[in-house]
N, C-alpha and C positions, 0 to 999 in steps of 0.2 A: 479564625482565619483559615482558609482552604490554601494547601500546599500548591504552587506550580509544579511546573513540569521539572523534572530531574537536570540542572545546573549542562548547559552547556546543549540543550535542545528547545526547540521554540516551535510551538505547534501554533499550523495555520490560523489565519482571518477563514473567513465565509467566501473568502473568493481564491484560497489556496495561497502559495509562495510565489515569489519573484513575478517580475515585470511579463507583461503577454502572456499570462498567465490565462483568461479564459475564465470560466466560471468553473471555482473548484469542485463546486455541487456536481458540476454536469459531468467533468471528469471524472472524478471520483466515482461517478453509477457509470459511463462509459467502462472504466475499468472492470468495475463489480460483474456485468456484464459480458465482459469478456472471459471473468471467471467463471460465471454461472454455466456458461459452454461447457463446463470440464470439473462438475461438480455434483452431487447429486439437488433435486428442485427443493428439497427442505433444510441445505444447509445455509447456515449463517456464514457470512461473506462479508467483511470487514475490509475498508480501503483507505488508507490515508496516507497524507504526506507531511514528511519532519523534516525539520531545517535542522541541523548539526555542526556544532563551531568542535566537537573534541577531534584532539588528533588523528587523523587516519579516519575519519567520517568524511563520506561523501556529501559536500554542501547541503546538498538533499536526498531526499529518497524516500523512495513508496514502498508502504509495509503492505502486504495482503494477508488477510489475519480469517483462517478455516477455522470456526468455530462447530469441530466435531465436541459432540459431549464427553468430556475427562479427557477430549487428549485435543484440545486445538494445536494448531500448527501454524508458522507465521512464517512468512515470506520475505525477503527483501528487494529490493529493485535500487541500485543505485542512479537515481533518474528521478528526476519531475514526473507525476503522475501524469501530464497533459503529454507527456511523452512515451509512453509505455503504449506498446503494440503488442497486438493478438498473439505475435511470435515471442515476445518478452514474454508474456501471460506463461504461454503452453509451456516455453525452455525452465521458466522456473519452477513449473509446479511439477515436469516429469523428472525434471536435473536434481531437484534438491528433495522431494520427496520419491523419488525414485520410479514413483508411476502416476499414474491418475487415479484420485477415486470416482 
């Protein structure tokens, strides 16, 4: 038997979370893309969205996950990914990692 997800999180369908949602694929590389702007062209770029019933978790929210070698970094977005803008992108990856690489 393969473990679910860690009690109290629920990871997407193929077509993302909640209603009007849009095609999660397309978001999702929409996003990725948006990262790819502010990253260098061979790094791994990770995009997804988690639904979250624990206390103090925002309904949802989009992780963005830098896959630098030995030292990835992960990002959060409290937001639907079909909702995350160019300027969400930038503010979180200079705000919480302090620069661009």
């Amino acid at each position: 038997m393969v473990p679910g997800p860690p009690t109290g999180i629920q990871l997407p369908g193929p077509g993302g979370i909640g209603p009007g949602r849009g095609s999660g694929v397309s978001q999702t590389s929409r996003v990725r893309a948006l990262v790819a702007e502010h990253v260098p062209d061979d790094l791994v770029v990770l995009v997804t969205e988690l639904a979250c019933s624990e206390p103090g978790c925002p309904p949802v929210e989009t992780v963005i996950a830098l896959m630098y070698p030995g030292n990835p970094h992960q990002f959060k977005l409290p937001k639907a990914v079909r909702e995350v803008t160019a300027d969400d992108v930038r503010q979180v990856l200079t705000t919480q990692e302090g620069h661009e690489h």
